[in-house]
N, C-alpha and C positions, 0 to 999 in steps of 0.2 A: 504494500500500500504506500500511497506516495504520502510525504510530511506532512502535506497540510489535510489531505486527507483524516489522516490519522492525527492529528490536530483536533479537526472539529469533533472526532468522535470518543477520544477523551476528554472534549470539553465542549461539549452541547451547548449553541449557541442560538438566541431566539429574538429573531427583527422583529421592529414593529414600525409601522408610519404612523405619526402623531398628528401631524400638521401640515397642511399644503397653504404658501403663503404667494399672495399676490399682491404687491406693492409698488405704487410709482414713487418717486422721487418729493421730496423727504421721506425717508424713512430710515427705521433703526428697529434692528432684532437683541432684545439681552437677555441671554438662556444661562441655566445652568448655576451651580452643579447637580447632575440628575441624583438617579438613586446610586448607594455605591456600587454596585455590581454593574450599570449601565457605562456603555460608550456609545456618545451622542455621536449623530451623522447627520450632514446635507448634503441634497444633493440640487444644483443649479440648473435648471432645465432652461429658463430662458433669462436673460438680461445679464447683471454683472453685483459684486458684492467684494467690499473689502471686510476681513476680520483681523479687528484691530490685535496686537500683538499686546501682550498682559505685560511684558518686559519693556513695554516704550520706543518700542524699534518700528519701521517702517509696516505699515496696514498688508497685509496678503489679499493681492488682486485674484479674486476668484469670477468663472467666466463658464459660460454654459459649457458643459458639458465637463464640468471638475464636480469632483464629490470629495467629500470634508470629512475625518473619523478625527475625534476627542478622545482617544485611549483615558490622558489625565483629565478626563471629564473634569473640566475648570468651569468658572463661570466663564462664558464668552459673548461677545459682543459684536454685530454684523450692523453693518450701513451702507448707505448711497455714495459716502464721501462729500456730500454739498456742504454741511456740518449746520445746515438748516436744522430748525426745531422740527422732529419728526411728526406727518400726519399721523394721526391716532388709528388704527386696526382694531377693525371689526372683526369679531369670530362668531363662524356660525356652526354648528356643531349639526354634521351631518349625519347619517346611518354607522358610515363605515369610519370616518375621521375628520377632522375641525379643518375648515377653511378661514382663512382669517385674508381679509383685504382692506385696504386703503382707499383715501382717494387722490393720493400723491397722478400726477402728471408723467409723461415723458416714456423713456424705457420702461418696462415692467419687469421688477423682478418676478420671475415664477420660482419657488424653490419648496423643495420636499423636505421636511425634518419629521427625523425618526431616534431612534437608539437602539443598538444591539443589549439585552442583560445575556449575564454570563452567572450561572450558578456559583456563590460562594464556595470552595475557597479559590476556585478556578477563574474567578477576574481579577484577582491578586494580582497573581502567575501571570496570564495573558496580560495583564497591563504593564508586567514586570519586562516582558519581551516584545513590547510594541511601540513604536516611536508616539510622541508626549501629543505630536501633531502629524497626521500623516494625510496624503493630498493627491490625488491620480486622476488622469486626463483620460476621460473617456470619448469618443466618437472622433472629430475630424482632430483634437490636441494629443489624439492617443499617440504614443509612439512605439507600441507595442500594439498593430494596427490588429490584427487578431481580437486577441482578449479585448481590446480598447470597442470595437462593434459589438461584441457581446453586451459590453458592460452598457452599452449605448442603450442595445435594445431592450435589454433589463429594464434600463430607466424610463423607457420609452413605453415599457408597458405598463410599470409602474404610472406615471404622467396619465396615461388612459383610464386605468382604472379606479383612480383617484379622480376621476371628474364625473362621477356621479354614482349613484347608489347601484352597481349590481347585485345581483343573488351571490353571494359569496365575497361578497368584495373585501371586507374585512381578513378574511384566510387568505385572500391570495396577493396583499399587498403585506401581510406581515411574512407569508411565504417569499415572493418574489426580497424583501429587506432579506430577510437572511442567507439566497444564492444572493444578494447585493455583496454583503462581506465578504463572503469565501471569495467573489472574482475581485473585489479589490484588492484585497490579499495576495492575488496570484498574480494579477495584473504591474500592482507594488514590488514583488518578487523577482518580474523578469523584466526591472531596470536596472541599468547601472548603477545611480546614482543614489539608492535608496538607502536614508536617515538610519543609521546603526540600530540592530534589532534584528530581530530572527530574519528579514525580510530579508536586507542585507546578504546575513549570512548565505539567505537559501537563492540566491540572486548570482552569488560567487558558485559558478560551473562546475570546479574545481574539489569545491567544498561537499558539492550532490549527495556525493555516497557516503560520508559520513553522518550527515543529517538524516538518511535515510536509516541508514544503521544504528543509530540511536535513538528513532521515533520505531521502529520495527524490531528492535533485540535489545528493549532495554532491561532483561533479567542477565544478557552477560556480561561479562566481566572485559566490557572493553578496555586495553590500554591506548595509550596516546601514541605508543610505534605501529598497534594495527590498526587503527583511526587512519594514520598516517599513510599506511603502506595504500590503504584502499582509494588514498586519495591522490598517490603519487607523487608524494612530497615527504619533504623532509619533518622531523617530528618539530623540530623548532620552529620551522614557515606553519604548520597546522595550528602547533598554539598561538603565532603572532598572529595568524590569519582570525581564527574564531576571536581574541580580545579585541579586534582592529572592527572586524566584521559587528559582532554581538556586543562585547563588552564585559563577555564571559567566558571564561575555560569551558570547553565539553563536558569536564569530570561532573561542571555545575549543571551543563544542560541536561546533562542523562541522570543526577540525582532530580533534579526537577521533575522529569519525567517521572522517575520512577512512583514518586510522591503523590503524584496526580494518580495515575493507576492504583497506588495502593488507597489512597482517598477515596476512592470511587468502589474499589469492592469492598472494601470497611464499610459501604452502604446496604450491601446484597447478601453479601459472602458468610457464611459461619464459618468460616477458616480462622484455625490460630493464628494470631502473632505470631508465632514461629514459622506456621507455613506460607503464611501470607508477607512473612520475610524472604520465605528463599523463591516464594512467586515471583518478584519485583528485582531479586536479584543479592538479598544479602544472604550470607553465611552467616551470620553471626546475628541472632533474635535482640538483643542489645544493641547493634551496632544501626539496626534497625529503627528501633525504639528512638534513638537519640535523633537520628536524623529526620521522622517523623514529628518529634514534639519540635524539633529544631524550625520546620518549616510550616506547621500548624498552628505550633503554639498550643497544642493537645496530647496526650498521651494517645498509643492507638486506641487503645480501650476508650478512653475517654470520648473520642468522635466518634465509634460508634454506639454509645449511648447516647450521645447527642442526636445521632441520623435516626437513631431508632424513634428518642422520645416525637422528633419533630414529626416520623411518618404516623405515628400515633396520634400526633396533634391534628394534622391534615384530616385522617381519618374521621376523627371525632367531630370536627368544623363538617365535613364532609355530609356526616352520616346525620350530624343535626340539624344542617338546612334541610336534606332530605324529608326531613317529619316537621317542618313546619309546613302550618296547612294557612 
């Protein structure tokens, strides 16, 4: 399975469209911070939009056919740039999601805001290996012409089914949001230039087979000379490459992994400790242990009491709206 495949399926991701906005000039967008497991997205379908820089650095000119992901879901702020007093927006709350419009003049922004959530403790992690702000050119800016039409017609059908109520409308634009992430992700991945992060990393050709082999074998016992060897380099260029690339040694991404795997059947599994150490790849039930509450902040034990009480809770919320009449 390829990495980011095996990405999303140890860490279940779920779009949603919140808001379709349509604004002429003055105007101003100020969102955020969402919930913590969310990472906010827009995306530009017609007109242009700056988002001001939180550090005081020059505005990011954004332009139809760019889409926007907030991993550090910050407060953020979007405008026309005229620094006119914004016309006020209406929101009208349709079937399937809010339309909000103005009565600003001139160019129209049309833009889609939505957010991906990411199950705790798993938007930690993914926000740990994802740039703070990360930005991809879809349709005729793509430069990765391929994905970039894909990503086009994503949004293109998104754009459509957000303008009026269908039979489903609701499922299929929080469906189409979440194939929105995975192609930005890949889209992100096969540029050059992409912001240090897994992205990065999985962008360097070079790099391929050892990201694979550590989203795919992470109960063995890789070292950094067969990382190396699989990647045709030397063991010193692989560790400069992943710190330069990531900003992490491999040893750190394949424990990552590992944690994440073992988080997730600590939800299902009645396996010991023990054996759900040497599942994930440790020898040693202790050596486990530490590096579990190390990246939890839980005993193993501990979070599956936690997973159990909460599916309990669920249940109970569940089974009791059920008998109200």
């Amino acid at each position: 399975m390829d990495w980011l495949s095996r990405l999303f399926e140890m860490m279940p991701v779920r779009g949603r469209l919140d808001l379709r906005c349509s604004y002429g000039a003055p105007w101003r967008i100020d969102q955020g911070p969402g919930e913590p497991n969310e990472i906010p997205y827009h995306a530009v379908v017609g007109g242009s939009a700056l988002l001001e820089d939180p550090a005081g650095g020059r505005p990011l000119h954004l332009e139809a056919g760019d889409i926007l992901l907030l991993p550090g879901n910050p407060r953020h702020v979007m405008h026309d740039g005229s620094g006119a007093r914004p016309k006020p927006a209406r929101n009208r709350q349709q079937l399937n999601l809010v339309i909000s419009k103005n009565t600003g003049r001139g160019e129209r922004l049309d833009l889609l805001c939505g957010h991906f959530a990411i199950a705790p403790p798993h938007d930690r992690l993914l926000r740990s290996y994802l740039p703070s702000r990360l930005v991809v050119h879809a349709g005729a800016r793509a430069r990765q012409k391929d994905t970039g039409a894909q990503l086009a017609g994503l949004v293109a059908l998104m754009r459509n089914e957000s303008a009026d109520d269908h039979l489903g409308g609701r499922a299929m634009l929080n469906a189409l949001s979440t194939a929105m992430f995975a192609l930005v992700l890949r889209l992100a991945s096969e540029i050059t230039d992409a912001p240090r992060s897994l992205l990065a990393l999985a962008g360097h050709p070079r790099l391929a087979p050892a990201l694979a082999a550590l989203f795919n074998e992470p109960a063995r016992a890789w070292s950094l000379p067969e990382l190396a060897e699989l990647c045709n380099m030397s063991r010193a260029t692989l560790a400069r490459q992943f710190q330069d690339k990531l900003g992490r040694s491999a040893s750190e991404l394949l424990t990552d992994i590992r944690m994440t795997l073992a988080a997730n059947e600590l939800r299902k599994s009645s396996l010991s400790t023990g054996a759900m150490a040497e599942a994930v790849g440790y020898q040693s039930e202790a050596a486990f242990q530490r590096a579990f509450k190390s990246h939890m902040g839980f005993t193993p034990a501990q979070w599956r009491k936690m997973q159990e009480a909460s599916g309990r809770n669920a249940f109970v919320t569940s089974a009791g709206a059920a008998n109200v009449k």
